[in-house]
mmCIF file of the N, C-alpha and C atoms, coordinates in Angstrom:
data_MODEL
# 
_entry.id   MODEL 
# 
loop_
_atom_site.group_PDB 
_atom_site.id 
_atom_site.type_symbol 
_atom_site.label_atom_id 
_atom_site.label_alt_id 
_atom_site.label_comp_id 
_atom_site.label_asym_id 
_atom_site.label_entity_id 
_atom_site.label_seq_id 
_atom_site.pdbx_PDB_ins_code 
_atom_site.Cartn_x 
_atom_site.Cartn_y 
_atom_site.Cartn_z 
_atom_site.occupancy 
_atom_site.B_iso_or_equiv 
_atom_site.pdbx_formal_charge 
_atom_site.auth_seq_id 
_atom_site.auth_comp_id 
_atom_site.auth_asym_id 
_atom_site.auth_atom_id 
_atom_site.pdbx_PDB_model_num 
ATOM 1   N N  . UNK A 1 1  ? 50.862 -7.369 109.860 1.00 0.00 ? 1  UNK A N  1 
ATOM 2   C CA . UNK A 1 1  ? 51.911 -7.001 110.787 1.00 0.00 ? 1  UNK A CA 1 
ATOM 3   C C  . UNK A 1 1  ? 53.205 -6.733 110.019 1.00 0.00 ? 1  UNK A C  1 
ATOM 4   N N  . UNK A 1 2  ? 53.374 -7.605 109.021 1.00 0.00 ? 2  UNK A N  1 
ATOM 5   C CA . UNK A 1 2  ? 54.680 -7.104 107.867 1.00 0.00 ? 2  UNK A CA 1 
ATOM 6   C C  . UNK A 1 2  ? 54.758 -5.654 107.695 1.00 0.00 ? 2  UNK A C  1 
ATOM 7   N N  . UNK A 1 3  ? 53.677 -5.276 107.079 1.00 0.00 ? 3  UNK A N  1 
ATOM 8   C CA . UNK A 1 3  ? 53.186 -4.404 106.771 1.00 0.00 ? 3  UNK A CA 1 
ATOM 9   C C  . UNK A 1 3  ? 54.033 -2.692 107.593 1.00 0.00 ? 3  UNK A C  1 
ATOM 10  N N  . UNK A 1 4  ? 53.417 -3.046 108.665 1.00 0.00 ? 4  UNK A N  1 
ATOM 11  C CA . UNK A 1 4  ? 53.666 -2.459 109.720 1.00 0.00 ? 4  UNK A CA 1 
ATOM 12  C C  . UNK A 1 4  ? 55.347 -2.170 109.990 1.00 0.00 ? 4  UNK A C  1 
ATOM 13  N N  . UNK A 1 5  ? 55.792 -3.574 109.963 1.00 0.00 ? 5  UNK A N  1 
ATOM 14  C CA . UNK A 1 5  ? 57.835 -3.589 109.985 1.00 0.00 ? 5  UNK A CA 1 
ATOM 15  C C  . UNK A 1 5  ? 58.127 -2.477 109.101 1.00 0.00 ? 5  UNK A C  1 
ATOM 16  N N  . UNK A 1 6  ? 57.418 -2.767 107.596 1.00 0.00 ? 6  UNK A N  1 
ATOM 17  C CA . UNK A 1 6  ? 58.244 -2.371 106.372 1.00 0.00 ? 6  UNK A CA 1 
ATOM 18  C C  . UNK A 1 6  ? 58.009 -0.689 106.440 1.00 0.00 ? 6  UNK A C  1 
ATOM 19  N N  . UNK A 1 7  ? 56.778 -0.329 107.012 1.00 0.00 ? 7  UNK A N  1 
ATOM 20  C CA . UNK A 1 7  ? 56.263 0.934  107.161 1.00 0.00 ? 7  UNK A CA 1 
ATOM 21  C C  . UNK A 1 7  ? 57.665 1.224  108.045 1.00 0.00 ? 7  UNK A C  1 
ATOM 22  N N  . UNK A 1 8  ? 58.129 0.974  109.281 1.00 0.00 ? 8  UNK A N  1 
ATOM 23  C CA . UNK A 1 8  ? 58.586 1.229  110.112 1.00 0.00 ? 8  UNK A CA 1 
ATOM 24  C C  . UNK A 1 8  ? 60.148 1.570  109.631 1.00 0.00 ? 8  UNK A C  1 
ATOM 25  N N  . UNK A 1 9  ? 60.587 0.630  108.602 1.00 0.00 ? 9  UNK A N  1 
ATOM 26  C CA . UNK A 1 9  ? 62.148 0.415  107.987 1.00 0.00 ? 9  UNK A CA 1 
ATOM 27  C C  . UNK A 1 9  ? 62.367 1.013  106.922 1.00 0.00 ? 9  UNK A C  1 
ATOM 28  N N  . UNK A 1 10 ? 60.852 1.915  106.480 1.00 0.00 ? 10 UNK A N  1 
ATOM 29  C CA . UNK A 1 10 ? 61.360 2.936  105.359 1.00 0.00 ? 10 UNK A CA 1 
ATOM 30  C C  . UNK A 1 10 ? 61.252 3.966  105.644 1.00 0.00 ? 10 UNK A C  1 
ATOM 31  N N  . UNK A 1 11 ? 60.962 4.210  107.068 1.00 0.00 ? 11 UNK A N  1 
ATOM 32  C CA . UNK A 1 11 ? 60.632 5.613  107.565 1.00 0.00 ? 11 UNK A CA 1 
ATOM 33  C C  . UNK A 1 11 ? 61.672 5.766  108.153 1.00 0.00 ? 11 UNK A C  1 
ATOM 34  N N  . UNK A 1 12 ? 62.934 4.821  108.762 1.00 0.00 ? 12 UNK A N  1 
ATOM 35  C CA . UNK A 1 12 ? 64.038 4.754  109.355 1.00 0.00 ? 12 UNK A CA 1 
ATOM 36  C C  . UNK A 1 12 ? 64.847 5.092  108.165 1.00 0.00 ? 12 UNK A C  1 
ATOM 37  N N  . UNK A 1 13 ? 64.692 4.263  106.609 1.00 0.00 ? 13 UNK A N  1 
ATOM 38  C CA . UNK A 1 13 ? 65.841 4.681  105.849 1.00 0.00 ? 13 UNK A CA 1 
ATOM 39  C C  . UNK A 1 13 ? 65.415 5.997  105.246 1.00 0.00 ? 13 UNK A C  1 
ATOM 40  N N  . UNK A 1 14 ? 64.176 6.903  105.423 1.00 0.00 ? 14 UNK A N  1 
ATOM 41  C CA . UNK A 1 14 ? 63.595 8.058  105.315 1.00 0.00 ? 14 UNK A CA 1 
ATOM 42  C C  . UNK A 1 14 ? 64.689 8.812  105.815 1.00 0.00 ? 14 UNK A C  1 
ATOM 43  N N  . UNK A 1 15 ? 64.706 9.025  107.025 1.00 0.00 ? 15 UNK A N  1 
ATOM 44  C CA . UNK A 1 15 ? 65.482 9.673  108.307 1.00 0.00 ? 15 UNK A CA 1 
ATOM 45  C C  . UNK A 1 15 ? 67.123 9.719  108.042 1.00 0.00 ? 15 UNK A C  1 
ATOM 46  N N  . UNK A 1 16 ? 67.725 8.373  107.794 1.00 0.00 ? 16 UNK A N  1 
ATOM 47  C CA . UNK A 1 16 ? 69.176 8.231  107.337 1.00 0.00 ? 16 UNK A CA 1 
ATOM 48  C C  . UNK A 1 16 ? 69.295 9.685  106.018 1.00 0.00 ? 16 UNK A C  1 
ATOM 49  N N  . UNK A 1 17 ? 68.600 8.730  105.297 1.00 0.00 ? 17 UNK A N  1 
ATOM 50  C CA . UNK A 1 17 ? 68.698 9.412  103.621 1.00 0.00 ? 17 UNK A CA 1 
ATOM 51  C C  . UNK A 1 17 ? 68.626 11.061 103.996 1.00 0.00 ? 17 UNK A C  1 
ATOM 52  N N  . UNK A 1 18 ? 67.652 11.402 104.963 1.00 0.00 ? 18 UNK A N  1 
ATOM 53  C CA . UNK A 1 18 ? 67.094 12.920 105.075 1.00 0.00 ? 18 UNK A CA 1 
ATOM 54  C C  . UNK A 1 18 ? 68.587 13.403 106.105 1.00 0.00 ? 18 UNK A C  1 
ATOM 55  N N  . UNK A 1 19 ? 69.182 12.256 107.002 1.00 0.00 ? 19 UNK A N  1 
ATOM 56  C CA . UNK A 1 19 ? 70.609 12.908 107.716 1.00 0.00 ? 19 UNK A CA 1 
ATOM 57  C C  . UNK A 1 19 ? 71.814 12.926 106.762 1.00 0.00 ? 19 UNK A C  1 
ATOM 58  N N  . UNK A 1 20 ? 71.653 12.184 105.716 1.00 0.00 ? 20 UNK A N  1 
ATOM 59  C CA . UNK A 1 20 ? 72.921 12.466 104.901 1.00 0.00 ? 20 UNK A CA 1 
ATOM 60  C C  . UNK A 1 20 ? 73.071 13.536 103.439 1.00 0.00 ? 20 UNK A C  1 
ATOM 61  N N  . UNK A 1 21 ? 72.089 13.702 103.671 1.00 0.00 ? 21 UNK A N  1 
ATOM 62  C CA . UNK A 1 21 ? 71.680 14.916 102.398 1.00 0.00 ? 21 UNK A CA 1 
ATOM 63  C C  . UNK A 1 21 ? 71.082 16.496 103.374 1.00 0.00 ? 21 UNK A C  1 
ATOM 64  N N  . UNK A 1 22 ? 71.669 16.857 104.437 1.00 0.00 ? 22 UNK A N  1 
ATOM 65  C CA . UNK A 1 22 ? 71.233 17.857 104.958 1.00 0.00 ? 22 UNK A CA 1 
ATOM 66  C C  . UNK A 1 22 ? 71.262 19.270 104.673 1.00 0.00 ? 22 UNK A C  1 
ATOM 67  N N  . UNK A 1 23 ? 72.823 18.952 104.065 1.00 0.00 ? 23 UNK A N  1 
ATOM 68  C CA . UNK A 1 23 ? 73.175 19.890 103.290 1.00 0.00 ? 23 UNK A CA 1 
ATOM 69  C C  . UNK A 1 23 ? 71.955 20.526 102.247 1.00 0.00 ? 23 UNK A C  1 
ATOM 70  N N  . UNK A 1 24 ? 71.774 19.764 101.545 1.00 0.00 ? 24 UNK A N  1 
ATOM 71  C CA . UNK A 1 24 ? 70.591 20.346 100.433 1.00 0.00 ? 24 UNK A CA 1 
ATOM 72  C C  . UNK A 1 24 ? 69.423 20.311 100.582 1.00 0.00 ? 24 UNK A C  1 
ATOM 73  N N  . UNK A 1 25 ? 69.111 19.813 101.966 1.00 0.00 ? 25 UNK A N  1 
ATOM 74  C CA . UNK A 1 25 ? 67.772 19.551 102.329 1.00 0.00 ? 25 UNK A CA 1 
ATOM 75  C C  . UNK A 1 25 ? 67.275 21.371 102.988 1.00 0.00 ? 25 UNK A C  1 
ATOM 76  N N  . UNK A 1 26 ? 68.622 21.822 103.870 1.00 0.00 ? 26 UNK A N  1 
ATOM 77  C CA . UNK A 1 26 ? 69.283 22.895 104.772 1.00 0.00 ? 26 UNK A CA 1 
ATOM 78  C C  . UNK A 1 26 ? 68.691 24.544 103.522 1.00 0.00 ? 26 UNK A C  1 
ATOM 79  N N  . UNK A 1 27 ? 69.286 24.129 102.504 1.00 0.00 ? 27 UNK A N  1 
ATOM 80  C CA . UNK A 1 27 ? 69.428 24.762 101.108 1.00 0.00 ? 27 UNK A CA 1 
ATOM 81  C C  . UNK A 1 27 ? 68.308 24.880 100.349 1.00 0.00 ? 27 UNK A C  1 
ATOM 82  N N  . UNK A 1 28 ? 67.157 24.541 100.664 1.00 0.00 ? 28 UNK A N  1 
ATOM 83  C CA . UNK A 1 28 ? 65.841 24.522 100.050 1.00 0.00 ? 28 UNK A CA 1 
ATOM 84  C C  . UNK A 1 28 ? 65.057 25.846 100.577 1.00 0.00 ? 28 UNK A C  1 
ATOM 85  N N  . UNK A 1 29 ? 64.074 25.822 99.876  1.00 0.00 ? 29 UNK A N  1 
ATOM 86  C CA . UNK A 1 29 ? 63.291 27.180 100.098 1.00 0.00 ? 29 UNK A CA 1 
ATOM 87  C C  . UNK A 1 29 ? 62.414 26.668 101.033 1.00 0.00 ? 29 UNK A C  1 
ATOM 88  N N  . UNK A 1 30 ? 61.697 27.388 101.888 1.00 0.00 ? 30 UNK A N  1 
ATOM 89  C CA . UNK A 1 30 ? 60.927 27.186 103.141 1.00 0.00 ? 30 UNK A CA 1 
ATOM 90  C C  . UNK A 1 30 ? 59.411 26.496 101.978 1.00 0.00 ? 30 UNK A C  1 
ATOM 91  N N  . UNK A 1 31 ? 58.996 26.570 101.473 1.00 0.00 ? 31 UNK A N  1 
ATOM 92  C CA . UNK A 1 31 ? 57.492 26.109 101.121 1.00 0.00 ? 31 UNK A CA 1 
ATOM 93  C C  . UNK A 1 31 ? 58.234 24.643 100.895 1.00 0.00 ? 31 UNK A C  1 
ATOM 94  N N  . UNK A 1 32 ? 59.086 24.148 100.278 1.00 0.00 ? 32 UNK A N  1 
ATOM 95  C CA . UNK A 1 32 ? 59.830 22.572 99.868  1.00 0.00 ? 32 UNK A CA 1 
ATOM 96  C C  . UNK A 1 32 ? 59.880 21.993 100.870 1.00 0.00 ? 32 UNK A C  1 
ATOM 97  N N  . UNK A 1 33 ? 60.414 22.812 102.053 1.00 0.00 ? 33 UNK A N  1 
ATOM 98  C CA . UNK A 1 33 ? 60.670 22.272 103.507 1.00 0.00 ? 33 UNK A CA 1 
ATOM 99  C C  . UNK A 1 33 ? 59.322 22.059 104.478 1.00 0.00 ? 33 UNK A C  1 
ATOM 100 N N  . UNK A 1 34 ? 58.680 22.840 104.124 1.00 0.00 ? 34 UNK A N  1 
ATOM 101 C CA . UNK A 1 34 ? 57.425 22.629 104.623 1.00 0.00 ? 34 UNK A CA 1 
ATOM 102 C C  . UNK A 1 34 ? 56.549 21.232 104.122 1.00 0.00 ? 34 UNK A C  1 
ATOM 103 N N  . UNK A 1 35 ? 56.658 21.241 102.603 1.00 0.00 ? 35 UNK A N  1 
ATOM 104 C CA . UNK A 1 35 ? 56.247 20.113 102.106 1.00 0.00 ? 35 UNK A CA 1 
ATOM 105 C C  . UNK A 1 35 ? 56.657 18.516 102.572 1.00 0.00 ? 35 UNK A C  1 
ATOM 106 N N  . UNK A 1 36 ? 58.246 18.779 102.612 1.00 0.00 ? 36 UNK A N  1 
ATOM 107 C CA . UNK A 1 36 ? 58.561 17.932 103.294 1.00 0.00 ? 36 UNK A CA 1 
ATOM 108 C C  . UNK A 1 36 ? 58.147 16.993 104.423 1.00 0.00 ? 36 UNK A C  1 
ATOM 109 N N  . UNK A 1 37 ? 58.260 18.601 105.382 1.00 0.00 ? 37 UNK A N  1 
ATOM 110 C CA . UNK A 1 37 ? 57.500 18.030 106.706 1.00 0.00 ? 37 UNK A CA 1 
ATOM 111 C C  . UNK A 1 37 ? 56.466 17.513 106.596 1.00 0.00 ? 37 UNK A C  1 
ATOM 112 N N  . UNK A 1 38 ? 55.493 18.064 106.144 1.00 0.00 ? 38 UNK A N  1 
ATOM 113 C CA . UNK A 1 38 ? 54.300 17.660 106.061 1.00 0.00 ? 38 UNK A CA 1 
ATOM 114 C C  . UNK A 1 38 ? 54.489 16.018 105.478 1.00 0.00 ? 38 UNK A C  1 
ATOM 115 N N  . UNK A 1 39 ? 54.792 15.733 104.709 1.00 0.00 ? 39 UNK A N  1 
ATOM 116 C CA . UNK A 1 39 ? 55.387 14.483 103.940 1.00 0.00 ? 39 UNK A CA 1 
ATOM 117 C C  . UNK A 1 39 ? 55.666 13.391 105.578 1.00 0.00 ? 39 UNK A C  1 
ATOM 118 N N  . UNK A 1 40 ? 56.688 13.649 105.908 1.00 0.00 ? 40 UNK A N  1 
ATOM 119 C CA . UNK A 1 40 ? 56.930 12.835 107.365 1.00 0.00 ? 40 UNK A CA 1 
ATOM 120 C C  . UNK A 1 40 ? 56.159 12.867 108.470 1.00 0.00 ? 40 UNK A C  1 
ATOM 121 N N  . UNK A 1 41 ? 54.931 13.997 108.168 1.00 0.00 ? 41 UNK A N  1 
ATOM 122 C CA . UNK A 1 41 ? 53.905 14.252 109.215 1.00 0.00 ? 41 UNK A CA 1 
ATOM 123 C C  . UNK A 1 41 ? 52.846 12.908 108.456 1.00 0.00 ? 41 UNK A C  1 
ATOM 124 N N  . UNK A 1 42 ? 52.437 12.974 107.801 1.00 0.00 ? 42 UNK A N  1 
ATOM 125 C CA . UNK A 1 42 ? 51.430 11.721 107.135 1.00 0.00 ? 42 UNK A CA 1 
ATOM 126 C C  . UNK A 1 42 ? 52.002 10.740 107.706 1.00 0.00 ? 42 UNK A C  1 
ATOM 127 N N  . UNK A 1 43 ? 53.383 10.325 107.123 1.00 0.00 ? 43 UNK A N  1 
ATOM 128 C CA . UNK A 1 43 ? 53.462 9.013  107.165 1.00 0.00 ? 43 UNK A CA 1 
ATOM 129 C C  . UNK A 1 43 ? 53.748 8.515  108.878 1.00 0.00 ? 43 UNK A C  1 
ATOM 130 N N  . UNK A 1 44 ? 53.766 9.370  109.666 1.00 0.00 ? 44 UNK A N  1 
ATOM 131 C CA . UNK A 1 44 ? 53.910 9.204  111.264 1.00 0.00 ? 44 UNK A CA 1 
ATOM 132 C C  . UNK A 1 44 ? 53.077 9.119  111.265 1.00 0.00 ? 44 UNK A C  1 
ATOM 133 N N  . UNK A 1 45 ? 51.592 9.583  110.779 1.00 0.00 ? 45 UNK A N  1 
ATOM 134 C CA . UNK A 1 45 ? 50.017 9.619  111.099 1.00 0.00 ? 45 UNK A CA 1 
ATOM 135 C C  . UNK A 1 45 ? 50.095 8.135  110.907 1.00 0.00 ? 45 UNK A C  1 
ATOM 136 N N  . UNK A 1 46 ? 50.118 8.224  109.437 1.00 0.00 ? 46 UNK A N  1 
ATOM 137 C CA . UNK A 1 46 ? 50.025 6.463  109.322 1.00 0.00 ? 46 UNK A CA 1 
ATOM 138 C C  . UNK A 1 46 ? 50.531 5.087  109.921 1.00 0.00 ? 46 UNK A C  1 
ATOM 139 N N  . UNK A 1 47 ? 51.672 5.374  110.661 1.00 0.00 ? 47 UNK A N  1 
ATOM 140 C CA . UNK A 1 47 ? 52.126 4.357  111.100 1.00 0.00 ? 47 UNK A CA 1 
ATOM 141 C C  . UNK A 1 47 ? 51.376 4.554  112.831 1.00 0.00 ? 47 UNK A C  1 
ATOM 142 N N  . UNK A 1 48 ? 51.474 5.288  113.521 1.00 0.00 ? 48 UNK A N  1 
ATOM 143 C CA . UNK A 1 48 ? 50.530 5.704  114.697 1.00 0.00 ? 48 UNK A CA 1 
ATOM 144 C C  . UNK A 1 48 ? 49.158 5.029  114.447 1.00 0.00 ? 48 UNK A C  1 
ATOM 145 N N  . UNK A 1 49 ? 48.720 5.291  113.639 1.00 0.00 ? 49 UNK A N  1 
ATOM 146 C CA . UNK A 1 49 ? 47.089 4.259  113.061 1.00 0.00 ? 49 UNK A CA 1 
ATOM 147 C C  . UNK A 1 49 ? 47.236 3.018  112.894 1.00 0.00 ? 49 UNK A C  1 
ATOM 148 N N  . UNK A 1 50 ? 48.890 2.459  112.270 1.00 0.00 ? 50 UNK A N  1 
ATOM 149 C CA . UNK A 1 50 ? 48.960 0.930  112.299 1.00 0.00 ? 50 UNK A CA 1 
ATOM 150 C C  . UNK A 1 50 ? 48.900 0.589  113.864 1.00 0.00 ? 50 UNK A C  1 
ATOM 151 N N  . UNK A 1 51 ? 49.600 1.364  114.784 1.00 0.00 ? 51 UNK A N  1 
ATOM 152 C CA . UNK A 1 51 ? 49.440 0.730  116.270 1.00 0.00 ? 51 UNK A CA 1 
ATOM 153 C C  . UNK A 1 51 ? 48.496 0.502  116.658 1.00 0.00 ? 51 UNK A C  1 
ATOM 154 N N  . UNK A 1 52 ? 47.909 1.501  116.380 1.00 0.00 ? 52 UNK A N  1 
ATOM 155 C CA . UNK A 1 52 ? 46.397 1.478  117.143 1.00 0.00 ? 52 UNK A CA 1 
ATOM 156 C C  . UNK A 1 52 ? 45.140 0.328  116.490 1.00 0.00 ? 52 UNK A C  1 
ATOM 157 N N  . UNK A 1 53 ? 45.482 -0.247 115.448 1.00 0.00 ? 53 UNK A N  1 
ATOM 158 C CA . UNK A 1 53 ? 45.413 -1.311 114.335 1.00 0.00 ? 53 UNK A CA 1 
ATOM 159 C C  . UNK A 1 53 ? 45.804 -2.274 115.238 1.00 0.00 ? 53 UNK A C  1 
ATOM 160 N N  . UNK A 1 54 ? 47.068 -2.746 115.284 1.00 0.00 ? 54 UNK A N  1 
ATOM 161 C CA . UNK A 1 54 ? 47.525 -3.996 115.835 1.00 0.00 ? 54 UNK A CA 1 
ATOM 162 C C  . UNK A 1 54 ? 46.991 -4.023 117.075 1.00 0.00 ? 54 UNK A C  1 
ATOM 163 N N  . UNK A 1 55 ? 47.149 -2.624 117.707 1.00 0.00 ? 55 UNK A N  1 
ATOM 164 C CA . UNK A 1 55 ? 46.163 -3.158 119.051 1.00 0.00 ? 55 UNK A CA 1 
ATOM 165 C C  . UNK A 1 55 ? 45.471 -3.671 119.483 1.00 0.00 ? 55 UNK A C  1 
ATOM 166 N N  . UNK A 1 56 ? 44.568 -3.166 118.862 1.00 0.00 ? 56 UNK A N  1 
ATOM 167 C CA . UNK A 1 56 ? 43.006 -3.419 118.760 1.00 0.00 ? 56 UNK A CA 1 
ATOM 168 C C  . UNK A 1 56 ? 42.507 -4.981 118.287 1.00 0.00 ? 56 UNK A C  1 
ATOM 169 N N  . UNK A 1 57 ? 43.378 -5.334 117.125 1.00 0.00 ? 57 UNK A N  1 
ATOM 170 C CA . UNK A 1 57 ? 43.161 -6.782 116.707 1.00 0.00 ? 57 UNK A CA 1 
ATOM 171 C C  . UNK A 1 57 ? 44.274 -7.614 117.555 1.00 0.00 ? 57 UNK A C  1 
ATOM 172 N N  . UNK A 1 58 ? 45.071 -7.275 117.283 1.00 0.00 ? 58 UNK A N  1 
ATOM 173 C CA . UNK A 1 58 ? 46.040 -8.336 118.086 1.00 0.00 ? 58 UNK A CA 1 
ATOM 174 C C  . UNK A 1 58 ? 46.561 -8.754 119.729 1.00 0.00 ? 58 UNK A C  1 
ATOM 175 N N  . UNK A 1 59 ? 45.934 -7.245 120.073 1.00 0.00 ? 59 UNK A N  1 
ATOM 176 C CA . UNK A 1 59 ? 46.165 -6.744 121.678 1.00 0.00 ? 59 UNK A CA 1 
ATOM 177 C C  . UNK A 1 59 ? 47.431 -6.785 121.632 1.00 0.00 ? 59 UNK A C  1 
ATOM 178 N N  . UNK A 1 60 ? 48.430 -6.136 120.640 1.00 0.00 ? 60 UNK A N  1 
ATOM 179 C CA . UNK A 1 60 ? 49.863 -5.846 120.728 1.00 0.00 ? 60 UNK A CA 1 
ATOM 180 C C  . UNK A 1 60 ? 50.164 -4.123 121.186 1.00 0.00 ? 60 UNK A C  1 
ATOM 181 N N  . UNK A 1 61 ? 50.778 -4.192 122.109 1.00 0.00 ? 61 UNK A N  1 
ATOM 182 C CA . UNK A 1 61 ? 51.328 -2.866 122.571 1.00 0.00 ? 61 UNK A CA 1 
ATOM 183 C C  . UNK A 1 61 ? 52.614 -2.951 122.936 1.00 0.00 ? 61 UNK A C  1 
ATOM 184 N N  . UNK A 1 62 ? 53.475 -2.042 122.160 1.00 0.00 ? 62 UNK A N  1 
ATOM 185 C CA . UNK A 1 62 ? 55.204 -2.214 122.245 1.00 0.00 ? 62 UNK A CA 1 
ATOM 186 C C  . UNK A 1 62 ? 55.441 -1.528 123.628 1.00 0.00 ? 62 UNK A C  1 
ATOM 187 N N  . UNK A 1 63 ? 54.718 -0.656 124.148 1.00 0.00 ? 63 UNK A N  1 
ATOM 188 C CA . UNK A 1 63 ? 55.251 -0.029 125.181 1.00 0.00 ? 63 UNK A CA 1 
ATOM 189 C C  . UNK A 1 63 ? 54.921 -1.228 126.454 1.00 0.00 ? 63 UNK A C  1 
ATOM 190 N N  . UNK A 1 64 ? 53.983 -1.957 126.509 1.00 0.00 ? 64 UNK A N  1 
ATOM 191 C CA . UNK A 1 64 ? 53.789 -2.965 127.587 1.00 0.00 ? 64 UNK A CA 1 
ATOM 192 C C  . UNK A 1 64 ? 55.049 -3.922 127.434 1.00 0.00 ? 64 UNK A C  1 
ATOM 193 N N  . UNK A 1 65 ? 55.386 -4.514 126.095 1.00 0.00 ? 65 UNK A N  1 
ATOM 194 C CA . UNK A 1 65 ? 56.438 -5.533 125.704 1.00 0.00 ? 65 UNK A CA 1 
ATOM 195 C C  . UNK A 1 65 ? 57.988 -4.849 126.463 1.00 0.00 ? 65 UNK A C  1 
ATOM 196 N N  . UNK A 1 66 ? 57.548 -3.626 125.829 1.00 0.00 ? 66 UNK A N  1 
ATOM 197 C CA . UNK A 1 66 ? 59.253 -2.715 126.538 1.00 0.00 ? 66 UNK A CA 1 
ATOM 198 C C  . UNK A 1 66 ? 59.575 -2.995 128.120 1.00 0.00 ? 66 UNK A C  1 
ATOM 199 N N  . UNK A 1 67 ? 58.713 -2.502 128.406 1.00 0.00 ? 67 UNK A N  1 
ATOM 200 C CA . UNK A 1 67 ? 59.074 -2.445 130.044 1.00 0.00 ? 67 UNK A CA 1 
ATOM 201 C C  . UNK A 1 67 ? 58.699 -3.633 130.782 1.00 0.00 ? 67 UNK A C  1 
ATOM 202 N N  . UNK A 1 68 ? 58.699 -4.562 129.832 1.00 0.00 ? 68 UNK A N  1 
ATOM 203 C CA . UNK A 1 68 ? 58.489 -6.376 130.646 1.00 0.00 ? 68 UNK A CA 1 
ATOM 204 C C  . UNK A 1 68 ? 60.215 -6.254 131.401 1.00 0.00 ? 68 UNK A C  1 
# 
């Protein structure tokens, strides 16, 4: 379940880092940018698979916890 947090808090400081460098992110050639994406497309795969992970073993679902 750590696991899962830390996945979650580097994909958040992913996002910061990727809003404060836009400028040069903006400035890249389309195949870099593509790579990119693709880059933040995995690791959403991966963390989407940890849910479905914790689910399954733990019977944890954030969207049931949310709307308690």
């Amino acid at each position: 379940m750590m696991a899962h947090a830390l996945n979650g808090l580097l994909m958040l400081a992913a996002v910061v880092v990727a809003y404060m460098n836009f400028r040069v992110l903006y400035k890249l050639d389309p195949y870099k940018k593509v790579m990119i994406l693709l880059v933040f497309s995995v690791a959403i795969g991966i963390h989407a698979l940890s849910h479905l992970g914790l689910e399954t073993v733990y019977g944890l679902n954030p969207f049931k916890a949310a709307s308690r």
